[in-house]
C-alpha positions as CSV (number, residue, x, y, z in Angstrom):
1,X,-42.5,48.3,30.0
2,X,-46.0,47.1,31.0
3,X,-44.9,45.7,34.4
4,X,-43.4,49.2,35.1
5,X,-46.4,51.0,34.2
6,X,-48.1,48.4,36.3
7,X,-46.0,49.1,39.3
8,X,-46.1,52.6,39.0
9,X,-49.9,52.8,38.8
10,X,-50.0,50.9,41.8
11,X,-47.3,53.5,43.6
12,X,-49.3,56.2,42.8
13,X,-52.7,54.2,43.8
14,X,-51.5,53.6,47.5
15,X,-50.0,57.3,47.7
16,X,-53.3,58.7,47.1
17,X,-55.1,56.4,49.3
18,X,-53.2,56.5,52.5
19,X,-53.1,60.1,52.0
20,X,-49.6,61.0,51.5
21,X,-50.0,62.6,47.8
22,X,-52.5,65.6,49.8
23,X,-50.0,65.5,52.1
24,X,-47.3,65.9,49.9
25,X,-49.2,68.6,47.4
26,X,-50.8,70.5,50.3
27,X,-47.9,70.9,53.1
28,X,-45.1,72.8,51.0
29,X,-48.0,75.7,50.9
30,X,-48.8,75.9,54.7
31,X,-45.0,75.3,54.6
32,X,-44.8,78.9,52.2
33,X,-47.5,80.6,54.4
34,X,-46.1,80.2,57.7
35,X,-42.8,81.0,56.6
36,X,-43.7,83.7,54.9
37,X,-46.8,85.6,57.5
38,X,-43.6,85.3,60.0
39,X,-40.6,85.4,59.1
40,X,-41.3,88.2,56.4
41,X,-39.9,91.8,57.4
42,X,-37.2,89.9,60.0
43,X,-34.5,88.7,57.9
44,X,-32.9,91.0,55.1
45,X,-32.5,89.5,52.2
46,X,-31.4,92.7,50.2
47,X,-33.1,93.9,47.3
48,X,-35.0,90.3,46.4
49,X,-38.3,90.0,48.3
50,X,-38.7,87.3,50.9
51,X,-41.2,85.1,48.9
52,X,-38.8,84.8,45.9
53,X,-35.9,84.3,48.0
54,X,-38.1,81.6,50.0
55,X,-39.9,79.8,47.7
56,X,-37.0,77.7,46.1
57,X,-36.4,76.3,49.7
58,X,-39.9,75.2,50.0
59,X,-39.6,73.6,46.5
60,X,-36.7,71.8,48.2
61,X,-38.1,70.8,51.1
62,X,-41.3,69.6,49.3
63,X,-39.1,67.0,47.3
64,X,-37.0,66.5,50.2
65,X,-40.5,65.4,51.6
66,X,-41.3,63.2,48.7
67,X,-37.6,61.6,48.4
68,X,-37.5,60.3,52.0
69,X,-41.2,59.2,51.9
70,X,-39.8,56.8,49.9
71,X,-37.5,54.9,52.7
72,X,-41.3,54.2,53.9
73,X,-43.0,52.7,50.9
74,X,-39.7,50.6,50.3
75,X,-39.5,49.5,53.9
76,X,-43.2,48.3,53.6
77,X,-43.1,47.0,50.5
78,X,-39.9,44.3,51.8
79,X,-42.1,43.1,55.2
80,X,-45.5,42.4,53.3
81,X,-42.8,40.3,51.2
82,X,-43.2,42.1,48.1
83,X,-39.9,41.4,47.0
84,X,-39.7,38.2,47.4
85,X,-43.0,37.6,45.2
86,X,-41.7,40.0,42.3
87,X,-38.4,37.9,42.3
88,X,-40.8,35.3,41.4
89,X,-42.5,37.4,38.5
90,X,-40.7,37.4,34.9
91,X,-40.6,41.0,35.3
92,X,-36.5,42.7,35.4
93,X,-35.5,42.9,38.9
94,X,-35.1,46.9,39.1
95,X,-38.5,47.1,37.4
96,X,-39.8,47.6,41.2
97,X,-37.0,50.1,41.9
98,X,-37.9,52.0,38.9
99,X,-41.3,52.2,38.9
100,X,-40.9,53.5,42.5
101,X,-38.7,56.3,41.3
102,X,-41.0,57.1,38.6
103,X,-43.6,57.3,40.9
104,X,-41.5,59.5,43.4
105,X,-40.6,62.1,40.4
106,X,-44.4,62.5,39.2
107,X,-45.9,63.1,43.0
108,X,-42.5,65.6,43.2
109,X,-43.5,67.1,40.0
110,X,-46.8,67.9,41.4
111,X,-45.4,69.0,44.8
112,X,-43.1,71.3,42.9
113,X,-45.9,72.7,40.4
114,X,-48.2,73.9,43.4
115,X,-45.7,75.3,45.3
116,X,-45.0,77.8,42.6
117,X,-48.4,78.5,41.7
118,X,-49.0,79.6,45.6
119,X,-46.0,80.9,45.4
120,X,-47.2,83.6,43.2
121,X,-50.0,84.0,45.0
122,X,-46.8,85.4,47.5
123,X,-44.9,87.4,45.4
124,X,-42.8,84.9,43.6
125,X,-42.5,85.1,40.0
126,X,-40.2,82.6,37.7
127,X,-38.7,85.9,35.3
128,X,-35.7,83.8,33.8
129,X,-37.7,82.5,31.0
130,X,-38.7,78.5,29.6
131,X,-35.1,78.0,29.2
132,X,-35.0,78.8,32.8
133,X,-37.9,77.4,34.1
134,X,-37.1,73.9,32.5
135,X,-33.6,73.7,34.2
136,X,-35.6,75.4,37.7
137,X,-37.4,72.1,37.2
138,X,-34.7,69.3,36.2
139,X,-32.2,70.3,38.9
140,X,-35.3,70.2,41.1
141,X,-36.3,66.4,40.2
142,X,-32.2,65.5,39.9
143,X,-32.3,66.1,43.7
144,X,-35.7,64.4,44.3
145,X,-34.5,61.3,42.4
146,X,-31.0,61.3,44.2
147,X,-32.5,61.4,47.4
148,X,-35.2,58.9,46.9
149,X,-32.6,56.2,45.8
150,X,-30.7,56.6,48.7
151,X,-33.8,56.4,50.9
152,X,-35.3,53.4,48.9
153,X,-32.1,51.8,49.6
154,X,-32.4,52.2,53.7
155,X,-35.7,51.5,53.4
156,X,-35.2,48.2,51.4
157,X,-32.2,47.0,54.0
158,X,-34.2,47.2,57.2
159,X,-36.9,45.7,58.9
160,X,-39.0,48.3,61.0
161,X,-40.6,51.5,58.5
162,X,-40.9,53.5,61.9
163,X,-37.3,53.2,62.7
164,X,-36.8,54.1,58.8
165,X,-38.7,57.3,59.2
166,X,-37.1,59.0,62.6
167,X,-33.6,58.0,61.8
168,X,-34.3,60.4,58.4
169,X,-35.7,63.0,60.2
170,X,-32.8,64.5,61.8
171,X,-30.3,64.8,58.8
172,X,-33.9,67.0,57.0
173,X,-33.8,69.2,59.4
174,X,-30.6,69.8,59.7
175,X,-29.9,70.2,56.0
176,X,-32.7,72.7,55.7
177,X,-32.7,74.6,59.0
178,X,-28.2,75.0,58.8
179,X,-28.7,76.3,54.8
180,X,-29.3,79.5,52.9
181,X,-32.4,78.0,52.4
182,X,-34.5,80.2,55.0
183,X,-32.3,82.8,56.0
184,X,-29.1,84.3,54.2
185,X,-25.6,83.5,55.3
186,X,-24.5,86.0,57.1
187,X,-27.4,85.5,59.5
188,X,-25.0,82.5,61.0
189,X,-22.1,82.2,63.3
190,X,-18.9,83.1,61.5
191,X,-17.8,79.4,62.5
192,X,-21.1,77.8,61.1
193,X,-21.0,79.8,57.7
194,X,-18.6,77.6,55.7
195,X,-20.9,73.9,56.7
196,X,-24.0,76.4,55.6
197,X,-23.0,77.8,52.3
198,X,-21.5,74.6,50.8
199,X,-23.9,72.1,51.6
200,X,-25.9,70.8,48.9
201,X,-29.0,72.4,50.1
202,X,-27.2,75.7,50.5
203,X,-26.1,75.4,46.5
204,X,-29.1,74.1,44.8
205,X,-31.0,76.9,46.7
206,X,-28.7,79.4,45.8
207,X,-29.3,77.8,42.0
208,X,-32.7,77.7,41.8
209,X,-33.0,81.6,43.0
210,X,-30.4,82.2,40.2
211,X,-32.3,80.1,37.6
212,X,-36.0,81.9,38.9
213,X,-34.5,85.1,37.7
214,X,-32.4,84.4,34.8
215,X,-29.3,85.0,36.2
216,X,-27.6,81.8,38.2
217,X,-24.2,82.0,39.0
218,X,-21.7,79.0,37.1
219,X,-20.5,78.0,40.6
220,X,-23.5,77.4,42.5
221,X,-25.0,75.4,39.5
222,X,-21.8,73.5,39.2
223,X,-22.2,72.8,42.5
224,X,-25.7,71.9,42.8
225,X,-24.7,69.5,39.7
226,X,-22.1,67.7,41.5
227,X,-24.0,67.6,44.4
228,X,-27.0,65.8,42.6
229,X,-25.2,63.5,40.3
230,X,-22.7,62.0,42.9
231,X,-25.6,61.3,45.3
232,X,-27.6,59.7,42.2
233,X,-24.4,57.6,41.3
234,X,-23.5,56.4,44.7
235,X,-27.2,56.1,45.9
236,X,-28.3,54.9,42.4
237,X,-25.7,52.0,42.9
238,X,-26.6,51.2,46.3
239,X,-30.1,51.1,45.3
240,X,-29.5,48.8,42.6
241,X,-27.2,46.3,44.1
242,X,-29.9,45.6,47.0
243,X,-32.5,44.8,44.1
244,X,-30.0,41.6,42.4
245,X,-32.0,38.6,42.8
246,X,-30.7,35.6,45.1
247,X,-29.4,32.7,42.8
C-alpha cells in the first residue's frame, strides 16, 4: 500500500509541475464558454437548455482529456527507464500501473467537479438528486479509468511520447465531434446517424443528461455500462499483461 501511495504522490507531483493538472482543471471551462457564447441559440435542443444539454459532453471530454494524458506519462515513464528500475524494487509489479490510475481518477475527479460548478455558473443544474449525482459521477470515472488503461497501455508499448500523443488525437475528435455530445442527432446526415447515436460517447452523454435530471433512460445507461466495462476489461487486461516482469 505504501509504494502505491508513494507512486501516486509522485503522479500527482509531476502533473502539477509540468502544468497539466491547470490544464486539465481549467480547459473544460474555456471548453464550456466557447461552446456555449457560440453555439447557444443555433442548435435546438428542444425544451432542455443548451448548457444542460452541453455540459455532460464537456464532462466527457475533460476525462477524455485526462485518460489519454495518460499514454504520455506512461510513454515517459518507460524511456527514462522507470520500469525497468521498479522491476528491481520489491514493490508488486502493477503497483506502477495502479498508482497511475489512481492518480488519473483523482486529477478526473477534479476536472469533473469544476466543470459542473461553471457549469452552473451557465445554467446547468444536477436536479436528479445524490442518488443521481453519485451515479452522474461513477459512470463519469468508469469511462476515465477505461480509457486511461487503454492509453497507459500504448503508451507503455512504444518508444516516442510525441508519436503517442497525435496518433490519439484523431480517434478524440472524432468520438466527440460525430456524437450527441454537441449537437442532437438529427442535426446529422441520415447515413451518419446510426455511427453517431450508438457510439459510446453518444450513450454515456445521453446518460449523464438523463442522470443530471433524474430521469435516464435503462437503454442508454445499459449502454454506457457496456460500453465502459468492456473497454475496462479488454484495456484493463492489456494494461496488465504489458506490466508482468521478465523472468
Amino acid at each position: 500500500m505504501s509504494a502505491l501511495v508513494a507512486l501516486t504522490e509522485r503522479s500527482l507531483i509531476g502533473a502539477v509541475r509540468d502544468g497539466g493538472m491547470i490544464f486539465e482543471i481549467l480547459s473544460p471551462a474555456g471548453f464550456l464558454a466557447g461552446f456555449t457564447l457560440a453555439l447557444r441559440g443555433l442548435i435546438d435542443t428542444g425544451r432542455m437548455s443548451y448548457a444542460q444539454y452541453l455540459v455532460p459532453a464537456i464532462v466527457i471530454q475533460s476525462v477524455i482529456m485526462v485518460a489519454l494524458l495518460t499514454a504520455t506519462r506512461g510513454s515517459h515513464d518507460r524511456l527514462l527507464g522507470l520500469h525497468d528500475r521498479w522491476a528491481t524494487l520489491p514493490i508488486t509489479a502493477a503497483a506502477p500501473l495502479g498508482a497511475r490510475m489512481l492518480a488519473t481518477v483523482i486529477r478526473a475527479a477534479l476536472a469533473v467537479s469544476v466543470t459542473v460548478v461553471v457549469g452552473y455558473a451557465f445554467g446547468f443544474r444536477m436536479s436528479g438528486g445524490l442518488r443521481c449525482a453519485l451515479a452522474f459521477m461513477f459512470i463519469t470515472m468508469l469511462l476515465c479509468l477505461a480509457l486511461a488503461l487503454g492509453a497507459d497501455a500504448l503508451g507503455s508499448s512504444t518508444s516516442s511520447a510525441e508519436g503517442v500523443e497525435q496518433l490519439l488525437r484523431a480517434p478524440q475528435l472524432l468520438l466527440l465531434m460525430l456524437s450527441t455530445g454537441i449537437a442532437p442527432e438529427k442535426t446529422f446526415p441520415d447515413w451518419l446517424r446510426p455511427y453517431v447515436r450508438n457510439q459510446p460517447v453518444s450513450q454515456v452523454a445521453e446518460t449523464l443528461r438523463g442522470l443530471a435530471t433524474g430521469h435516464v433512460a435503462a437503454g442508454n445507461l445499459t449502454a454506457s455500462l457496456a460500453w465502459c466495462v468492456g473497454m475496462l476489461l479488454i484495456f484493463g487486461a492489456i494494461a496488465l499483461r504489458l506490466q508482468r516482469r521478465p523472468t
